[in-house]
Backbone as CSV, one residue per row, in Angstrom:
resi,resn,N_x,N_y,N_z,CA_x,CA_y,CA_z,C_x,C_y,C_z
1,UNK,52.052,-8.501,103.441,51.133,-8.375,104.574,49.997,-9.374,104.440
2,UNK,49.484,-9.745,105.815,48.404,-11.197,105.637,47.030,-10.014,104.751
3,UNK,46.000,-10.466,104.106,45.009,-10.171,103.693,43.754,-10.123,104.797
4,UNK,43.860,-10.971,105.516,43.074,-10.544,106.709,43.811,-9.706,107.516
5,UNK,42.669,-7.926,107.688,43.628,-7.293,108.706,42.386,-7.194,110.306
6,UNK,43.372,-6.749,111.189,42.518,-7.033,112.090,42.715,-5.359,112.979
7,UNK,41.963,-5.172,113.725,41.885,-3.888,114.669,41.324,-4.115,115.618
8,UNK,41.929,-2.951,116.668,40.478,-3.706,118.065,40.315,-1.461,118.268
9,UNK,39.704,-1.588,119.638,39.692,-0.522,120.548,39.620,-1.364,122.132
10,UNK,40.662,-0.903,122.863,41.318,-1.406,124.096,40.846,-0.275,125.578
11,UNK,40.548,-0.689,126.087,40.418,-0.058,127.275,39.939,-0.514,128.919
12,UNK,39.248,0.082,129.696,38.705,-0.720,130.685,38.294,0.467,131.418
13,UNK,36.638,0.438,131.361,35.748,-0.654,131.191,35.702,0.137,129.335
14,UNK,35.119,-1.169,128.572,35.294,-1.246,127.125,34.271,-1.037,126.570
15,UNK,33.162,-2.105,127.173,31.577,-3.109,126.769,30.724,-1.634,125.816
16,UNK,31.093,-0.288,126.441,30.222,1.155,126.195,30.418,1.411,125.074
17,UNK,31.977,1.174,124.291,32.444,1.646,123.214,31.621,1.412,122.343
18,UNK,31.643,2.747,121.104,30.977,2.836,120.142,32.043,2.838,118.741
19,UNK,33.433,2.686,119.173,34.070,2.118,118.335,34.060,1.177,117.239
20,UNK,33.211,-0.074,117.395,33.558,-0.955,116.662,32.508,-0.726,115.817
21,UNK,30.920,-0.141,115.953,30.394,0.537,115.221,30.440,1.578,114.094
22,UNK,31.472,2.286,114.782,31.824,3.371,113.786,32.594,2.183,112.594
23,UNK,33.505,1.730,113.517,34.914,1.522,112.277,34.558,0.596,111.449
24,UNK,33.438,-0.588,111.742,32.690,-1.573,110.799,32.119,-0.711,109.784
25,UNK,31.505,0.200,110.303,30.586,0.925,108.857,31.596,1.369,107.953
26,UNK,32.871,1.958,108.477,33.782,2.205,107.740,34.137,1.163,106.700
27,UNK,34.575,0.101,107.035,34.776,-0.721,106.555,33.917,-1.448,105.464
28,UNK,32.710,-1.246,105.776,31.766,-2.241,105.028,31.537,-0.754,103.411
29,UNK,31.673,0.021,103.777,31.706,1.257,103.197,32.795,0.994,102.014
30,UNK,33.761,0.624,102.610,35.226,1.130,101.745,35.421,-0.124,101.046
31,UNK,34.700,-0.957,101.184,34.543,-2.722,100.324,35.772,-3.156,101.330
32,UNK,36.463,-2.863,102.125,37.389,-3.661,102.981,36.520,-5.034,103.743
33,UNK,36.015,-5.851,102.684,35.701,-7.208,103.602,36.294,-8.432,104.427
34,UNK,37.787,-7.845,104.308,38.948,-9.143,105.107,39.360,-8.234,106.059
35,UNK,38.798,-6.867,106.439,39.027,-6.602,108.121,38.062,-6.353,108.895
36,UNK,38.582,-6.904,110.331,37.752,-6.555,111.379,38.037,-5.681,112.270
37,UNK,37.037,-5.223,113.264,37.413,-4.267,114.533,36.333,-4.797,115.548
38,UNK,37.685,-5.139,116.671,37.265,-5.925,118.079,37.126,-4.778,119.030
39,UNK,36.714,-4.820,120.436,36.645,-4.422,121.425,37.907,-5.600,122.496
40,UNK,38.433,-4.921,123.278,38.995,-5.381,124.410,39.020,-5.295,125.164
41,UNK,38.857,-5.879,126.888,38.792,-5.074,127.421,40.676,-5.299,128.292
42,UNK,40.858,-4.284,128.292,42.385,-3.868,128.652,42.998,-2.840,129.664
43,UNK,43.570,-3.501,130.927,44.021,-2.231,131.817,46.000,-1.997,131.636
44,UNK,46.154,-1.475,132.246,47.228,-0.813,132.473,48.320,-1.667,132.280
45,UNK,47.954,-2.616,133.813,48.446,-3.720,133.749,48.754,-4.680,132.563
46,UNK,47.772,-4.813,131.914,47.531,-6.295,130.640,48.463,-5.661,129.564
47,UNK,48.042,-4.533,129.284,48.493,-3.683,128.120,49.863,-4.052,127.793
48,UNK,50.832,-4.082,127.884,52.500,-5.000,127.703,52.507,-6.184,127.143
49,UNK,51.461,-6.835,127.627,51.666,-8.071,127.216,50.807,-8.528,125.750
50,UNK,49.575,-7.717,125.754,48.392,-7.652,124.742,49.544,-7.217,123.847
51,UNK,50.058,-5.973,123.673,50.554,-5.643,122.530,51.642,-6.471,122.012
52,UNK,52.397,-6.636,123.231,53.428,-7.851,122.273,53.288,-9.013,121.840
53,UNK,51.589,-9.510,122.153,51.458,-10.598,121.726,50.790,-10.784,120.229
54,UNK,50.603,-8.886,119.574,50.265,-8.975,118.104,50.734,-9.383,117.051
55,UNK,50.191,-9.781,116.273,50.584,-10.618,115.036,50.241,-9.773,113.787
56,UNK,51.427,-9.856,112.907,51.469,-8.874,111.585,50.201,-8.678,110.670
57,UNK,48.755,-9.547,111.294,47.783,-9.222,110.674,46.990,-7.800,111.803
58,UNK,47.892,-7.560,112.273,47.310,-6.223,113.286,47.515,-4.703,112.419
59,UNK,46.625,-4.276,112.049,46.887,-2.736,111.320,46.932,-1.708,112.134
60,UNK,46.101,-1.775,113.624,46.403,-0.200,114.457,44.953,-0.941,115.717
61,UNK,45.177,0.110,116.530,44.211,0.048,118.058,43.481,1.367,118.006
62,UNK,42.576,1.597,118.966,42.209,2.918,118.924,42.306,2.788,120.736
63,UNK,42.606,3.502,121.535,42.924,3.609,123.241,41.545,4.454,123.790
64,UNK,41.369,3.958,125.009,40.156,4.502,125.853,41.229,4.815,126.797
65,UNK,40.095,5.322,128.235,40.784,5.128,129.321,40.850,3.997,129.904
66,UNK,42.209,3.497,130.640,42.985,3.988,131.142,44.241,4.007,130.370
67,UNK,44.329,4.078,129.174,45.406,3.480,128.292,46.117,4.743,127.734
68,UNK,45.908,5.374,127.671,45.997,7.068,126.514,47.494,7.091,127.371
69,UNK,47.790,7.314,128.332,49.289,7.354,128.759,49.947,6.693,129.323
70,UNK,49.246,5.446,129.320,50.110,4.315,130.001,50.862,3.727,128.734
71,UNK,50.345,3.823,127.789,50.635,3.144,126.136,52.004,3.974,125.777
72,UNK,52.228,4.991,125.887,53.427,5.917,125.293,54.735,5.036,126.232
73,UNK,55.289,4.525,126.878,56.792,4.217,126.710,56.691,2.851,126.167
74,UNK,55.663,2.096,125.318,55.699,0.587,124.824,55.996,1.172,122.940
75,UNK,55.364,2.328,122.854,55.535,2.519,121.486,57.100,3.225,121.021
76,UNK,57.298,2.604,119.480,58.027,2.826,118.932,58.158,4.638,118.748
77,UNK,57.352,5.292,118.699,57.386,7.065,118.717,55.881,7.302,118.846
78,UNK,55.760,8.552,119.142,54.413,9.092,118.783,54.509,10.759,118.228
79,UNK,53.315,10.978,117.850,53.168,12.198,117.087,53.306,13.380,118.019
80,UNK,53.765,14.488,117.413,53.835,15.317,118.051,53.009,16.384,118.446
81,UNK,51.535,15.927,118.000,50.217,16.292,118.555,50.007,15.293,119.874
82,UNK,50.517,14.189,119.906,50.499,13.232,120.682,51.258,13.523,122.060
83,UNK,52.204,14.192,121.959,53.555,14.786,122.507,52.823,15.931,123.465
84,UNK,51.866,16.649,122.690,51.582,18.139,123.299,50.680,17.800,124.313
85,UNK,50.316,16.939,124.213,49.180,16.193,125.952,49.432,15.532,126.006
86,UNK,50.522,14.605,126.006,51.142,13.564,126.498,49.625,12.245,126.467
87,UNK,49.066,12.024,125.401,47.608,11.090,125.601,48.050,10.886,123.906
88,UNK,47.608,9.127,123.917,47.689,8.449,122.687,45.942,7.791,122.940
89,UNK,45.788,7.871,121.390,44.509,7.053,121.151,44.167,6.244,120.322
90,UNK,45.400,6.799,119.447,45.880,5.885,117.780,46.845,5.427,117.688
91,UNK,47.201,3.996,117.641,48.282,2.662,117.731,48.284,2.683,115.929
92,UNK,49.138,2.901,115.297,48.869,2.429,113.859,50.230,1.783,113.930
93,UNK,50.232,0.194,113.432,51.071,-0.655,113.790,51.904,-1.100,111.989
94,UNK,53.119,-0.516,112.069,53.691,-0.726,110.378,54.232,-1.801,109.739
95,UNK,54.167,-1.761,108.516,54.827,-3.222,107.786,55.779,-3.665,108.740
96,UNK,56.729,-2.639,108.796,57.668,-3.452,109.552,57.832,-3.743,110.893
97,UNK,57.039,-3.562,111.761,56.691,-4.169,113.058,56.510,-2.867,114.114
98,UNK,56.752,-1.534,113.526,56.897,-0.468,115.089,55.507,-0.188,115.459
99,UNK,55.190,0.708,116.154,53.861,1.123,116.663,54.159,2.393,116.744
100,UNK,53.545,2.891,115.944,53.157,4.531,116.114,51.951,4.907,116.629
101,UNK,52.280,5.915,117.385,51.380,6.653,117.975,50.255,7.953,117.709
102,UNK,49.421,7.939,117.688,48.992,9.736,117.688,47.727,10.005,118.585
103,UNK,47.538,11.056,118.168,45.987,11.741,119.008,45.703,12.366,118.382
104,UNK,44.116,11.607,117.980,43.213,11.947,116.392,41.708,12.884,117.781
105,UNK,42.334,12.832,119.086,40.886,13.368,119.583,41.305,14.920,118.952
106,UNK,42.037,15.555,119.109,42.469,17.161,118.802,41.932,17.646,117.645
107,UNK,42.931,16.938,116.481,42.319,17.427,115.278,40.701,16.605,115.303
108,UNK,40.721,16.475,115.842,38.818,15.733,115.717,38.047,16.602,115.802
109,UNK,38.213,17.556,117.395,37.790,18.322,117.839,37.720,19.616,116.914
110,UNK,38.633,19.761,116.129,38.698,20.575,115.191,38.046,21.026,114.475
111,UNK,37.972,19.562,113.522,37.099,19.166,112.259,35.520,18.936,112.654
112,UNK,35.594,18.691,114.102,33.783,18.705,114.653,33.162,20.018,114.541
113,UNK,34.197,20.934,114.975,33.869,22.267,114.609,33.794,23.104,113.553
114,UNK,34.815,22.340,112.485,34.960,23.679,111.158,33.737,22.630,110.571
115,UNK,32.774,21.778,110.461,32.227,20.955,109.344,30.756,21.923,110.227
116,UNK,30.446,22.491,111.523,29.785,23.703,111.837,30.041,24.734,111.439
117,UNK,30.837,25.329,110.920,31.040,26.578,110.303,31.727,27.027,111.123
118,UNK,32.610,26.294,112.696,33.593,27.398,113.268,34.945,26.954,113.069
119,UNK,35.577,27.817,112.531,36.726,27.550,112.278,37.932,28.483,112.616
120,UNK,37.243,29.657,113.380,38.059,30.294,114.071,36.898,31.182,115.383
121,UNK,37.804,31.119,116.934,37.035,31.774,117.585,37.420,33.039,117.813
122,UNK,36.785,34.030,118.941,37.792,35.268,119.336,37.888,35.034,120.533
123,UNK,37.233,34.008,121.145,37.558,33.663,122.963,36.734,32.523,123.015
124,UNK,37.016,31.816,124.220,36.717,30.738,124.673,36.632,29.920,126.115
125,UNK,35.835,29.434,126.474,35.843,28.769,127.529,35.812,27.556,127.652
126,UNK,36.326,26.773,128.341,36.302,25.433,128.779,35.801,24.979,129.943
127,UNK,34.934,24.192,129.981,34.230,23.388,131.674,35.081,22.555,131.737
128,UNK,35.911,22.451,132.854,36.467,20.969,133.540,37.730,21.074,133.092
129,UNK,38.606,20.343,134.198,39.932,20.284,133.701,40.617,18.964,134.000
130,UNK,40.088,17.907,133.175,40.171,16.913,133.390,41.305,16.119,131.991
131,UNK,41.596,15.119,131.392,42.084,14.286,130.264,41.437,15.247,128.959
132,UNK,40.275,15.305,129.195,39.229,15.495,127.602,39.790,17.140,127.654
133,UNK,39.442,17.830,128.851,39.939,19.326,128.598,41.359,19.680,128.559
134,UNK,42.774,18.703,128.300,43.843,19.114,127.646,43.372,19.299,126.457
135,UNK,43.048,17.963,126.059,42.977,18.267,124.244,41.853,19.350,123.822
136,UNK,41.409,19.763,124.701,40.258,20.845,124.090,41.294,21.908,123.940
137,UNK,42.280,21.981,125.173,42.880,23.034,125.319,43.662,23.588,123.917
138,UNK,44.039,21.549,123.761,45.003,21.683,122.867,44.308,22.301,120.842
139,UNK,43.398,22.201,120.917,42.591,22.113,119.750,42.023,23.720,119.838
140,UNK,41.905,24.577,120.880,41.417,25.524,121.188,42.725,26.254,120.756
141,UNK,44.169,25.854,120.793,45.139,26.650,120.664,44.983,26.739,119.004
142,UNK,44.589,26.150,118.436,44.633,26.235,116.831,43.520,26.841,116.059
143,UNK,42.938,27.443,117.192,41.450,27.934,116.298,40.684,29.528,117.140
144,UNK,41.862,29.722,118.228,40.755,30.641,119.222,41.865,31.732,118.924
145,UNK,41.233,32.642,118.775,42.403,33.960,118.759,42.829,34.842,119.806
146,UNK,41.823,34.454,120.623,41.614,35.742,121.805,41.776,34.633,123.384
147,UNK,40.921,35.387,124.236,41.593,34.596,125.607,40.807,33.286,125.731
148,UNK,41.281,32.744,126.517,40.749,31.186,126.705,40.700,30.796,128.317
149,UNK,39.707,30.659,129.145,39.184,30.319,129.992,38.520,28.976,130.607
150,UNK,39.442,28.617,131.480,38.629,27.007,132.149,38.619,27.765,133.245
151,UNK,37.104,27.074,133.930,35.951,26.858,135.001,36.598,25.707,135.604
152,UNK,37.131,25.508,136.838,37.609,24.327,137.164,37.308,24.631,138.906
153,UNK,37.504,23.161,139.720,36.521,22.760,141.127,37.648,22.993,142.072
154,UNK,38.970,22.630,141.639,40.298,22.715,143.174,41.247,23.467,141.964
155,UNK,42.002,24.023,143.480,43.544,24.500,143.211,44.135,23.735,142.244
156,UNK,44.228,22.034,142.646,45.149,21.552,141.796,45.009,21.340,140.315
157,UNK,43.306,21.525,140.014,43.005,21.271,138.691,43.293,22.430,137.796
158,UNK,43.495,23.342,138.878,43.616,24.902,138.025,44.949,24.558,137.826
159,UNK,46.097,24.628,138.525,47.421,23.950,138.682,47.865,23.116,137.419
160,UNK,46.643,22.093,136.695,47.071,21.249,135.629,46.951,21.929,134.466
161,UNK,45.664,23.000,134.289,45.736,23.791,133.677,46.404,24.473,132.835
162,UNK,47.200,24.935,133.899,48.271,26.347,134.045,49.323,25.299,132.745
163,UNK,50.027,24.335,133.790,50.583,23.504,133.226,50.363,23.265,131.881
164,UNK,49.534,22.574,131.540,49.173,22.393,129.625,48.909,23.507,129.231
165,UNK,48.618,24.738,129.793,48.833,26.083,129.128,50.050,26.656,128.572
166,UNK,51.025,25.229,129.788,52.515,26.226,129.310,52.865,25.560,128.096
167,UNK,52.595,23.514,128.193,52.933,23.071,126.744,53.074,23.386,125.773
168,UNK,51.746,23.861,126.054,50.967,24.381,124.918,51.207,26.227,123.849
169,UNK,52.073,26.454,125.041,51.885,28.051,124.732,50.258,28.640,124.090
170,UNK,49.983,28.666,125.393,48.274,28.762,125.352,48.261,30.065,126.580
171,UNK,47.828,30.942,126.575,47.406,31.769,128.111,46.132,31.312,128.461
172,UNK,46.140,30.294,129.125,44.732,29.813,129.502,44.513,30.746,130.829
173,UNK,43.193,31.585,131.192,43.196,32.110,132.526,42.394,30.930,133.785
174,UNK,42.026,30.896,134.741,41.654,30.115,135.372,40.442,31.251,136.255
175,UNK,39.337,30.024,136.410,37.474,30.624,136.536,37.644,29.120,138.343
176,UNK,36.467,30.171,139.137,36.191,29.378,139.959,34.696,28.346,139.063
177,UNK,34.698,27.339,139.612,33.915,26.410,139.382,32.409,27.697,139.643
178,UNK,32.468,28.027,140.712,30.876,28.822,141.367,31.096,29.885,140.263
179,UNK,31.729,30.475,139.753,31.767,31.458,138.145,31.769,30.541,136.806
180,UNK,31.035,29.833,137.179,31.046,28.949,135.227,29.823,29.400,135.019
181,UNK,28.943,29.837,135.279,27.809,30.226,134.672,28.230,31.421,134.105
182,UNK,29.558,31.878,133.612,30.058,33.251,133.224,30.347,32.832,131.937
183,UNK,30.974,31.662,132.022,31.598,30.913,130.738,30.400,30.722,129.851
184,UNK,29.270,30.741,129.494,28.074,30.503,128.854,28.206,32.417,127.870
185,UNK,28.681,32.760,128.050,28.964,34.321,127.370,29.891,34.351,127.055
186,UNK,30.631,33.162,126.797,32.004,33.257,124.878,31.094,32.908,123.958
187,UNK,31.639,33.157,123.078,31.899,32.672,121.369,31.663,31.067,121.393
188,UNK,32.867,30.428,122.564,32.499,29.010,122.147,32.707,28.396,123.487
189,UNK,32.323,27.637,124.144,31.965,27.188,124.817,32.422,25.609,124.782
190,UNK,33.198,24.672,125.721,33.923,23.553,125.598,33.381,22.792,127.025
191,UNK,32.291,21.765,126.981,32.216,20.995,128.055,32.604,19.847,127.993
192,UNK,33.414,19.801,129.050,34.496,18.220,129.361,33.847,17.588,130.030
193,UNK,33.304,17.796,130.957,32.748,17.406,132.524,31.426,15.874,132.286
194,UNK,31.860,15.191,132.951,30.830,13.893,133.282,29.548,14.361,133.275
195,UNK,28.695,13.566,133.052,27.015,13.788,132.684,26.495,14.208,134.213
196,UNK,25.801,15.174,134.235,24.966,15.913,134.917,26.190,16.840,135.800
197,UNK,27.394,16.940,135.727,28.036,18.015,135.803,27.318,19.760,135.528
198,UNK,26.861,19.911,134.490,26.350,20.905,133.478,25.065,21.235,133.818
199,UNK,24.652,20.355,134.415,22.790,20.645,134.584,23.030,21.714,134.977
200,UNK,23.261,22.039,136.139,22.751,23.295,137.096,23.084,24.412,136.037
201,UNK,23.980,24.279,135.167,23.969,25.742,134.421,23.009,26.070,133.326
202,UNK,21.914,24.676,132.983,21.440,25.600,131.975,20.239,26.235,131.950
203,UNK,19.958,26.779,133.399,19.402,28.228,133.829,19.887,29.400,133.739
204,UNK,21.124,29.633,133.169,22.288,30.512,133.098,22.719,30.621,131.625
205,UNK,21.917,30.178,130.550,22.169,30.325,129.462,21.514,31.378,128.920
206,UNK,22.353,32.188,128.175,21.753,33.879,127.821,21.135,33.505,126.615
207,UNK,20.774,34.932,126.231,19.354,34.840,125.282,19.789,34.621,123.970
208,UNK,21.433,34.930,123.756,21.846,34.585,122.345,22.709,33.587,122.987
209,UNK,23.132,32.743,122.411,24.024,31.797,123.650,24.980,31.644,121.421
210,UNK,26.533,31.268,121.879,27.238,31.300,120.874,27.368,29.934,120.240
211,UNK,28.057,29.338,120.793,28.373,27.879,120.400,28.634,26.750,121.256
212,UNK,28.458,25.521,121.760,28.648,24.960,122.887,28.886,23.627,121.918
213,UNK,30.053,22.954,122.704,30.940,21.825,122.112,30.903,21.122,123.361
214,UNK,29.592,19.867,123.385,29.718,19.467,124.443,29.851,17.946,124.222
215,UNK,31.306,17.270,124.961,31.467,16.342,124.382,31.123,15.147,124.710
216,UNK,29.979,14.925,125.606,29.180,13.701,126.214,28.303,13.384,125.008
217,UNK,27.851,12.083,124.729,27.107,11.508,124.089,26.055,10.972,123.919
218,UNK,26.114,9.963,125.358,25.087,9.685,125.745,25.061,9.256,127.300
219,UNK,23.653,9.886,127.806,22.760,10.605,127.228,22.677,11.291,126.664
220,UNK,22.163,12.102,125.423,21.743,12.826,124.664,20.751,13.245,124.109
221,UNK,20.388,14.508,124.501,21.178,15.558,124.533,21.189,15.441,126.411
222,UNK,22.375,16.653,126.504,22.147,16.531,128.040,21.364,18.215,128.343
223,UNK,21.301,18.210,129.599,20.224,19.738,129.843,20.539,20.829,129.246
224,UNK,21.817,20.624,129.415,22.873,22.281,129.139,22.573,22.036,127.643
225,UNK,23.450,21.043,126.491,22.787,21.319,125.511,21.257,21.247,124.961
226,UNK,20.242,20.715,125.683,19.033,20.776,124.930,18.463,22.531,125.089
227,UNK,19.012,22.540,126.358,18.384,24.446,126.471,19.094,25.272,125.202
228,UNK,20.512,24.476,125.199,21.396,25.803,124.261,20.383,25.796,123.198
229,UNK,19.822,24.559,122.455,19.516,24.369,121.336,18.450,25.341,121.402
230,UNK,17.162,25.146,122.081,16.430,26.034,122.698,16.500,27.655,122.301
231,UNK,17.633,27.898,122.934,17.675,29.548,122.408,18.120,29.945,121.233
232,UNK,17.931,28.938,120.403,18.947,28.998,119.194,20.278,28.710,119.185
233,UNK,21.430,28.262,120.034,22.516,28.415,119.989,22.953,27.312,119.016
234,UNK,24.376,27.116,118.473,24.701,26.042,117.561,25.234,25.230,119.140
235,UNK,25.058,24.075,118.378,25.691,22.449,119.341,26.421,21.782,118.726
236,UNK,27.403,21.103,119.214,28.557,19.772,118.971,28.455,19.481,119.715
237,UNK,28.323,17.482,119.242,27.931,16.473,120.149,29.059,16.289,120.515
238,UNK,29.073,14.958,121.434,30.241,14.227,121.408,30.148,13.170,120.744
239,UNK,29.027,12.882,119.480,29.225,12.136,118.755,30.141,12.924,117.768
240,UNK,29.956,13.720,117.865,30.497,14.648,116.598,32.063,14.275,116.196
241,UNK,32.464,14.334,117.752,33.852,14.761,118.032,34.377,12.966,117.787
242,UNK,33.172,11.923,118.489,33.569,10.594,118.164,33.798,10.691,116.833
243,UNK,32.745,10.399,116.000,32.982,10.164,114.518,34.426,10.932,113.594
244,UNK,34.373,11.820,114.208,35.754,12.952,113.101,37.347,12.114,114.078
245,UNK,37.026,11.664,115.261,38.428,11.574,115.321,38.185,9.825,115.041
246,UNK,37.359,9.286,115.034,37.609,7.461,114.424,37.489,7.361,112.378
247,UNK,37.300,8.799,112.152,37.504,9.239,110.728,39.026,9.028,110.006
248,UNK,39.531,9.776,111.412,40.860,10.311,110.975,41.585,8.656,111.535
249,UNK,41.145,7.980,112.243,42.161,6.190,112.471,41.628,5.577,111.341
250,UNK,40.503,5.531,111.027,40.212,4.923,109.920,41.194,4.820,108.596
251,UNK,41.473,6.342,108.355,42.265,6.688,107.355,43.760,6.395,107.967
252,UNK,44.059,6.459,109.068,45.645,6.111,109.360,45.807,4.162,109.459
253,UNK,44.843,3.611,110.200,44.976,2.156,109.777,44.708,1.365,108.277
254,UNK,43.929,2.063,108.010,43.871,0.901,106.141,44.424,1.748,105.194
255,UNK,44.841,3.433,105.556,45.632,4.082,104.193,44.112,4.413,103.112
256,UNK,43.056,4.558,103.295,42.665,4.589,102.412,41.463,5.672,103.236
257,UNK,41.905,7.102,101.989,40.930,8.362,102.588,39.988,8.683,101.262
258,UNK,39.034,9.916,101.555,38.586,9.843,102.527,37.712,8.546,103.066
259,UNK,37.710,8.905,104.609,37.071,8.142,105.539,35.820,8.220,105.166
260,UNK,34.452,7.445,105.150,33.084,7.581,104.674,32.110,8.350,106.152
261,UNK,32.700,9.912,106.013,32.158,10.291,107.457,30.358,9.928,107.475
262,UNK,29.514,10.121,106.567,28.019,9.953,106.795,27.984,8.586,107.227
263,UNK,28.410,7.793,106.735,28.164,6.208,107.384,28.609,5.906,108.150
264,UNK,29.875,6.497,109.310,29.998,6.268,110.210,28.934,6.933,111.258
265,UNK,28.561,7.988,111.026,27.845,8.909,111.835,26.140,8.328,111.882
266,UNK,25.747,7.952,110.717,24.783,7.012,110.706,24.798,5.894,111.773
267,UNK,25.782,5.527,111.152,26.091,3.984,112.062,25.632,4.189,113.734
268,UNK,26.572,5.626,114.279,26.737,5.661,115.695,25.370,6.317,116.399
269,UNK,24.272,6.954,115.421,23.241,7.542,115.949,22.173,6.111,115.940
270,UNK,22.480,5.110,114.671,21.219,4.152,115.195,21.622,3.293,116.479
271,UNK,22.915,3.288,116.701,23.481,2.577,117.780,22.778,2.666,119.112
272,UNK,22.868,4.186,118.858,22.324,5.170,120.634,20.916,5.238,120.346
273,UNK,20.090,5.402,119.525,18.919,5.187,119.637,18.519,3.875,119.620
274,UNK,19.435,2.760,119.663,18.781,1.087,119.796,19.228,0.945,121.300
């Protein structure tokens, strides 16, 4: 294998990513000084041609949107966490030329939570039923014991729901959007939803509020979590959830664990405060 290795993170629009931040600190961390990690910016379209035009100093990609399922029929297989939401985010590209696939957001989501102390719920809710709330769904199936609830805006989103409920063998129930201020009274609490989605609810946050996993970044904090914090409740960022799942590519592109989680997490908080 060449000694210079190289990595990117691909998507469109790209310029936002906090990728190459994380995975440099990684790097500079682990004495890996002959690799790098690029940004690209990459649509749907380009994507076919970008990948076949890599060269054996390529170790793996990390996928944004719009790429997470347009990428699965170019790869050689993908994981079967990868499989259960049909969304790739991890390209780890092998000696011998295939491209494997996975989805490090799930177990991310996981590990954002057990390194808080939750590592098992008894119910749960989810805001939004969008890309980010499969894999919540999917990460919620491995840790929630009891019922599981998305707050969602149309028929059809409830509809997609249902659907990755069945993948999943999950009983997800389905909440009108005008009843999510109900969802603030689980155990744990899962917001998917675009920035200022959430505002209006956090007048609706009770006096013990449980846990809220909200996976926007920045801005940060957003209303809903600065109130949770407020009443005492525990919070997960969506840095949180960044750092644990570019933890887990870290360790699948250079082979070499553990990943240096404080210095990546360092890395991505002076980022957002510069």
């Amino acid at each position: 294998m060449p000694s210079i290795r190289r990595a990117a993170v691909l998507g469109s629009p790209i310029a936002h990513s906090l990728s190459p931040v994380l995975h440099r600190a990684a790097y500079e961390e682990l004495g890996l000084e002959d690799w790098s990690y690029d940004r690209f910016e990459v649509d749907e379209v380009a994507l076919p041609d970008f990948l076949a035009g890599l060269g054996p100093e390529w170790a793996g990609l990390s996928l944004t949107m719009p790429l997470k399922r347009a990428v699965i029929p170019l790869l050689d297989t993908i994981s079967d966490t990868a499989a259960s939401v049909e969304a790739v985010n991890t390209v780890v590209l092998t000696e011998d030329g295939h491209k494997v696939g996975d989805n490090t957001d799930i177990p991310g989501m996981v590990a954002a939570l057990a390194e808080r102390g939750i590592d098992k719920a008894e119910s749960a809710a989810i805001l939004g039923a969008g890309a980010t709330a499969s894999s919540a769904l999917a990460a919620l199936s491995r840790i929630c014991t009891g019922e599981i609830v998305a707050y969602v805006r149309s028929d059809a989103r409830a509809a997609e729901m249902r659907e990755w409920g069945e993948r999943l063998d999950v009983d997800v129930k389905i909440g009108k959007w005008s009843d999510a201020a109900l969802a603030l009274t689980a155990p744990l609490v899962v917001a998917t939803t675009p920035a200022g989605t959430t505002d209006a609810l956090a007048a609706d946050i009770p006096e013990r509020p449980g846990t809220l996993f909200d996976v926007l970044y920045d801005p940060w904090p957003t209303q809903l979590a600065a109130r949770w914090s407020g009443y005492g409740g525990a919070v997960v960022s969506g840095l949180d959830l960044l750092v644990h799942q570019a933890v887990l590519q870290v360790q699948q592109m250079t082979g070499r664990a553990p990943a240096p989680l404080g210095a990546m997490r360092r890395a991505g908080e002076r980022a957002l405060a510069g």
